[in-house]
PDB file of N, H, CA, C and O in Angstrom:
ATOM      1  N   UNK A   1     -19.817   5.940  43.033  1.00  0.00           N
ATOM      2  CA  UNK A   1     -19.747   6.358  41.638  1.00  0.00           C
ATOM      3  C   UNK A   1     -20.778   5.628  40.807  1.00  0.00           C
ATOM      4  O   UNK A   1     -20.639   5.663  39.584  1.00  0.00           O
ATOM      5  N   UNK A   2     -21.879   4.919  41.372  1.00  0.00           N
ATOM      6  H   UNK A   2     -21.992   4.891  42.365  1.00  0.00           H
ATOM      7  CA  UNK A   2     -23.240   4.448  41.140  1.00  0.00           C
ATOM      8  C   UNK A   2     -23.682   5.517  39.401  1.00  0.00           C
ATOM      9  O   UNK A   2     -24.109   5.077  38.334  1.00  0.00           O
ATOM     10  N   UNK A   3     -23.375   6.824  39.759  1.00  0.00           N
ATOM     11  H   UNK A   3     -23.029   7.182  40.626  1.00  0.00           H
ATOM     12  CA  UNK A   3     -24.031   7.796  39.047  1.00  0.00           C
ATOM     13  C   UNK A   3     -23.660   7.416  37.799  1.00  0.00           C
ATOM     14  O   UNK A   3     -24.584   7.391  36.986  1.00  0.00           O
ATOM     15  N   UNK A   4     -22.328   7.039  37.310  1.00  0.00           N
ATOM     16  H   UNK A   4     -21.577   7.059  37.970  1.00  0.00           H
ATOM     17  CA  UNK A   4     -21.347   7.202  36.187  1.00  0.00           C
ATOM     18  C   UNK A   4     -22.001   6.157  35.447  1.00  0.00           C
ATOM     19  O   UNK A   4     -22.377   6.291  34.283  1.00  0.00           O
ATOM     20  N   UNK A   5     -22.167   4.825  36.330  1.00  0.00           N
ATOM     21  H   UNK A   5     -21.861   4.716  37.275  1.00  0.00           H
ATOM     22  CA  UNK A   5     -23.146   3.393  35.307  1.00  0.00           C
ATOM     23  C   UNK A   5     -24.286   4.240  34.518  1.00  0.00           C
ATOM     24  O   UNK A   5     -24.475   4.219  33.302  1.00  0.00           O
ATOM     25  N   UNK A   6     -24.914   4.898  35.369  1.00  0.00           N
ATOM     26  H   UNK A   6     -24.761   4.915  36.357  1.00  0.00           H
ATOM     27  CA  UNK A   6     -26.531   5.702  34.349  1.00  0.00           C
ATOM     28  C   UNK A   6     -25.792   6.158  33.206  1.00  0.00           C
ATOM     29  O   UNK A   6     -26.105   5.709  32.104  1.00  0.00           O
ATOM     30  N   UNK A   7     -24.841   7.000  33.313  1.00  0.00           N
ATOM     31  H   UNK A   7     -24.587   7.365  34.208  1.00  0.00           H
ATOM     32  CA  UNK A   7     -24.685   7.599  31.938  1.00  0.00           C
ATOM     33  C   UNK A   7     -23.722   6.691  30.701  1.00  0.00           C
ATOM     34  O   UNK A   7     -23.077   7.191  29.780  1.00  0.00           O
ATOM     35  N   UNK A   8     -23.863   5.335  31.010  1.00  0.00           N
ATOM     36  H   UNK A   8     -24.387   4.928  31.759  1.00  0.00           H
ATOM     37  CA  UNK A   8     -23.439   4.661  29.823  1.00  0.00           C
ATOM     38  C   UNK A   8     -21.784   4.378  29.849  1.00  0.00           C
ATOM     39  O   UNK A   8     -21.105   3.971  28.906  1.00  0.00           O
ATOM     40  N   UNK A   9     -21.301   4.737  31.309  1.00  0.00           N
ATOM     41  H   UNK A   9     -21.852   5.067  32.075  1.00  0.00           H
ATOM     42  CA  UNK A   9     -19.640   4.121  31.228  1.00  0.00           C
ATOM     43  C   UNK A   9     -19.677   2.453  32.302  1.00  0.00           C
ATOM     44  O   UNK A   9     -20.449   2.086  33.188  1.00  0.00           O
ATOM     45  N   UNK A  10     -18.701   1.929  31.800  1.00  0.00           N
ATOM     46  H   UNK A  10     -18.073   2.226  31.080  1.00  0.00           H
ATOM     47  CA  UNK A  10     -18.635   0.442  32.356  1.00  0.00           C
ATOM     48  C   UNK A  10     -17.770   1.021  33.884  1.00  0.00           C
ATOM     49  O   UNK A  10     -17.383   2.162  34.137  1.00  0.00           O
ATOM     50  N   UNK A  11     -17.674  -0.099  34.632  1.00  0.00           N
ATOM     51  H   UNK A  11     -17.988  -1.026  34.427  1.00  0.00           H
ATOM     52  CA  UNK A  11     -17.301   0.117  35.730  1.00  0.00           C
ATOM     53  C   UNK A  11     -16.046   0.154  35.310  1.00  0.00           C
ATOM     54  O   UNK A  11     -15.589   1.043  36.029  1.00  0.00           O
ATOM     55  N   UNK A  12     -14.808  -0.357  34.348  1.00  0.00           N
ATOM     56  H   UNK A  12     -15.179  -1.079  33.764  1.00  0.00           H
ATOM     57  CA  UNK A  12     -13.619  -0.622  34.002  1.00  0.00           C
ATOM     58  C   UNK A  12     -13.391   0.805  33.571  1.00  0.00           C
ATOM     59  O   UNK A  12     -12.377   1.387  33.956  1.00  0.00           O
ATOM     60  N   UNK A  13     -14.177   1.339  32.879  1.00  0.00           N
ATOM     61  H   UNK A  13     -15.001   0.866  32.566  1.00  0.00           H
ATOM     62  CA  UNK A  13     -13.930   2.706  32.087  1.00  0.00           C
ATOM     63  C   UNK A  13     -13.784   3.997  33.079  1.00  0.00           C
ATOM     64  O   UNK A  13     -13.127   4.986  32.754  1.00  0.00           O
ATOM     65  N   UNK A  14     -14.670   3.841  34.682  1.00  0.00           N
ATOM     66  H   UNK A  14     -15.204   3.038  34.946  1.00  0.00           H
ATOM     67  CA  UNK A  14     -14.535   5.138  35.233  1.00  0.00           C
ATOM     68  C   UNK A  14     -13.228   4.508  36.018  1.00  0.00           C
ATOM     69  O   UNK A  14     -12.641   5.509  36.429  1.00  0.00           O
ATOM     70  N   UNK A  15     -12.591   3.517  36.369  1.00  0.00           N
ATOM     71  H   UNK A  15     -13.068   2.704  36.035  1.00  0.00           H
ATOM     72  CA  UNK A  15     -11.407   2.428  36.945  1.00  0.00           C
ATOM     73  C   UNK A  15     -10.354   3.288  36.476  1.00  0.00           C
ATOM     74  O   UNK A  15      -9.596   3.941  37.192  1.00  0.00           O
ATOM     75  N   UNK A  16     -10.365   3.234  35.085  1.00  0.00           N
ATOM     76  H   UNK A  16     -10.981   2.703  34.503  1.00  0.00           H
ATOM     77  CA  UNK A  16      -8.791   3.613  33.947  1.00  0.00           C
ATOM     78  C   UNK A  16      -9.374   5.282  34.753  1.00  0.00           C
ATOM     79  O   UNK A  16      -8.986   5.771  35.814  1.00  0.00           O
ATOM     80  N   UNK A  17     -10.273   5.752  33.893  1.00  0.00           N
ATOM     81  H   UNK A  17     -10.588   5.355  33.031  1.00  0.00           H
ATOM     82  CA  UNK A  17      -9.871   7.173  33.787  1.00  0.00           C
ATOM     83  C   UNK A  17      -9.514   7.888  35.116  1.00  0.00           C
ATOM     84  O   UNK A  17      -8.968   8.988  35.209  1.00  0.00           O
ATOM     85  N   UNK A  18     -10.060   6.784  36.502  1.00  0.00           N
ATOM     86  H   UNK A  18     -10.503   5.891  36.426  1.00  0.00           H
ATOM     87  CA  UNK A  18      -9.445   7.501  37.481  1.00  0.00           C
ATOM     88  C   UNK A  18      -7.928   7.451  37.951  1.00  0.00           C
ATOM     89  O   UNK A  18      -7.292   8.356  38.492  1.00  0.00           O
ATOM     90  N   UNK A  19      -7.573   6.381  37.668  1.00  0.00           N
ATOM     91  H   UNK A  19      -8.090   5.646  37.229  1.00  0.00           H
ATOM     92  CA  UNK A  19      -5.762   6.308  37.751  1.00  0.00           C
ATOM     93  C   UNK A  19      -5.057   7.181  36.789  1.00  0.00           C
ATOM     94  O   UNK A  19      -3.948   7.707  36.886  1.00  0.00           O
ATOM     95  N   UNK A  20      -5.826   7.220  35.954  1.00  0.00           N
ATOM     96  H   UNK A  20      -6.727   6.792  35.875  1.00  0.00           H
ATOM     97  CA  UNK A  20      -4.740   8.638  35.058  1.00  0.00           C
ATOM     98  C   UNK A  20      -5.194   9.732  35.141  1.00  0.00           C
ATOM     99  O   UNK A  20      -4.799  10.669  34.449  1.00  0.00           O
ATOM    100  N   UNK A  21      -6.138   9.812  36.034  1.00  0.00           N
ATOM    101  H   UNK A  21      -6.459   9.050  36.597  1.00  0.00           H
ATOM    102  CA  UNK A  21      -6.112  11.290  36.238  1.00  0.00           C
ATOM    103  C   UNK A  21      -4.806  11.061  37.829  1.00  0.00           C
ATOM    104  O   UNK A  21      -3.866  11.793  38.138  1.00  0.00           O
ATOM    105  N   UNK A  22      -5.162  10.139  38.316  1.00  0.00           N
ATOM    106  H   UNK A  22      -5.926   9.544  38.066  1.00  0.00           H
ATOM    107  CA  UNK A  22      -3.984  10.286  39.967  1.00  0.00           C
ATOM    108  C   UNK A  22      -2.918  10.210  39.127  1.00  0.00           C
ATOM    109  O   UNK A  22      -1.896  10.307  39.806  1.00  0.00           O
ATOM    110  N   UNK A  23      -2.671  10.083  37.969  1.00  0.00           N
ATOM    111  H   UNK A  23      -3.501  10.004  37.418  1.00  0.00           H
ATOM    112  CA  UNK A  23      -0.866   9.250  37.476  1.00  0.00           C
ATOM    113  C   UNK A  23      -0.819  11.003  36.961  1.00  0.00           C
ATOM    114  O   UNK A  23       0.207  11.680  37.020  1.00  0.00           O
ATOM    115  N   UNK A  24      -1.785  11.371  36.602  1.00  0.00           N
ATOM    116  H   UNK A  24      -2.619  10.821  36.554  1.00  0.00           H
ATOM    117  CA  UNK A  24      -1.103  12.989  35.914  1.00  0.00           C
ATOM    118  C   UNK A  24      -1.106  13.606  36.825  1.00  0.00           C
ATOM    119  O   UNK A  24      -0.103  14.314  36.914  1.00  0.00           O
ATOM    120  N   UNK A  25      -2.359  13.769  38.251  1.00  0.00           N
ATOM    121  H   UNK A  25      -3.174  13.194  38.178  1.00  0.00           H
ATOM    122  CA  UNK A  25      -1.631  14.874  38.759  1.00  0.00           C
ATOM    123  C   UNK A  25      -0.655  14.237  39.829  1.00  0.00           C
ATOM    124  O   UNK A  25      -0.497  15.019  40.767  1.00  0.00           O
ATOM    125  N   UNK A  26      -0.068  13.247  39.950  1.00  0.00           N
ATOM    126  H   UNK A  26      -0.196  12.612  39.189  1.00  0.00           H
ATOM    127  CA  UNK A  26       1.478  12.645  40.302  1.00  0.00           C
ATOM    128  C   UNK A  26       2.691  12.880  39.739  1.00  0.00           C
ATOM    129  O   UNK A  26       3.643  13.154  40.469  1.00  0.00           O
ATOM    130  N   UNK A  27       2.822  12.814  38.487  1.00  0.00           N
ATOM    131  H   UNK A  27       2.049  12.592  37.894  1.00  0.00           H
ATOM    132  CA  UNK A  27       3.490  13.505  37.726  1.00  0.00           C
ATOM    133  C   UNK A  27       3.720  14.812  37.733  1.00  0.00           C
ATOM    134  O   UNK A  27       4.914  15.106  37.786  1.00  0.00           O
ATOM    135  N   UNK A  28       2.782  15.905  37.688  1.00  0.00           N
ATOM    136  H   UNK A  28       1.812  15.667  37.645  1.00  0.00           H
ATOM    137  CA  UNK A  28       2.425  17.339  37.891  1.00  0.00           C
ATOM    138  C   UNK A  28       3.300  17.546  39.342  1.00  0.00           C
ATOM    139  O   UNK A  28       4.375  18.145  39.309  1.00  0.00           O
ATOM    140  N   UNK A  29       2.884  17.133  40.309  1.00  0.00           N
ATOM    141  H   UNK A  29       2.011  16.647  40.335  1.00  0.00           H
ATOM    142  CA  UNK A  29       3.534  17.194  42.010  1.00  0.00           C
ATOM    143  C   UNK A  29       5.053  17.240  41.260  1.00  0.00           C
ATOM    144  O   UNK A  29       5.772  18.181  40.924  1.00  0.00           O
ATOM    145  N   UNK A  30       5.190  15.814  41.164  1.00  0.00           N
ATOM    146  H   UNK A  30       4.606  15.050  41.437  1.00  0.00           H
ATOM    147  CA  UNK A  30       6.820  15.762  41.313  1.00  0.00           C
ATOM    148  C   UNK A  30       7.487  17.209  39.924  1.00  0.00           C
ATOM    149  O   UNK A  30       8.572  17.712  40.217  1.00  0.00           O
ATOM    150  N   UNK A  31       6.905  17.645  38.791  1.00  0.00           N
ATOM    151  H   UNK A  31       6.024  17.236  38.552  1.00  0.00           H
ATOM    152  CA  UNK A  31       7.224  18.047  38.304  1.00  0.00           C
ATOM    153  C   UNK A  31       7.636  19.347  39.213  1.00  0.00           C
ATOM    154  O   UNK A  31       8.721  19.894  39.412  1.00  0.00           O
ATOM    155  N   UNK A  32       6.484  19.573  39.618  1.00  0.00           N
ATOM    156  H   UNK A  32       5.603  19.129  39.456  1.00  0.00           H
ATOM    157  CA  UNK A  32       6.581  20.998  40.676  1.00  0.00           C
ATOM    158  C   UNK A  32       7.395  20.982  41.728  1.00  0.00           C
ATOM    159  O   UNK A  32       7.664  22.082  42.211  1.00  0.00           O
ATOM    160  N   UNK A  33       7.861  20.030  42.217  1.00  0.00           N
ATOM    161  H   UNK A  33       7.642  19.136  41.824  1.00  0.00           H
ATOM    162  CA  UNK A  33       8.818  19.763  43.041  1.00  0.00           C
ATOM    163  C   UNK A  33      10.416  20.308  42.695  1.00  0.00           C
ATOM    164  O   UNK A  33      11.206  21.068  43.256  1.00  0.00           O
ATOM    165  N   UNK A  34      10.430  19.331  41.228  1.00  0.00           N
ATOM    166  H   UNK A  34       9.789  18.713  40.772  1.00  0.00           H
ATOM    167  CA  UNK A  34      11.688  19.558  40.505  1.00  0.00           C
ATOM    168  C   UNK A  34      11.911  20.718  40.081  1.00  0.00           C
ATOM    169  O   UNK A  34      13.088  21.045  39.928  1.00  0.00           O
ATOM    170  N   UNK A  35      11.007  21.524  39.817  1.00  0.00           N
ATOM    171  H   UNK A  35      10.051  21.258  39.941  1.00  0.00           H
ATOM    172  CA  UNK A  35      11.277  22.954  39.010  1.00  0.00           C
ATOM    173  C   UNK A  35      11.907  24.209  40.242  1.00  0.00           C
ATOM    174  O   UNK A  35      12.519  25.236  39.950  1.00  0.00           O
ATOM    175  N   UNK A  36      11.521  23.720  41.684  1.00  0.00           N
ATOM    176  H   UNK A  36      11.024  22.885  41.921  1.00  0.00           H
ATOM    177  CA  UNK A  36      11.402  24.315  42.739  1.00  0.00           C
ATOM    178  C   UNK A  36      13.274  24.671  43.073  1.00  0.00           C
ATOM    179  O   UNK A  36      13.615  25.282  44.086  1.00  0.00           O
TER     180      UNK A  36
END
């Protein structure tokens, strides 16, 4: 993820936004689970 430093994000910043993208679509799963 080398690429993401060029365009001006810190290494901490692409860190966060990738766990909440796994924490939403984790959430999403189990939601889909439950509705089932």
């Amino acid at each position: 993820h080398h690429h993401f430093e060029k365009k001006g994000w810190s290494e901490s910043t692409v860190v966060i936004r990738f766990w909440i993208i796994a924490i939403v679509f984790a959430l999403v799963g189990l939601a889909s689970l439950k509705l089932r």
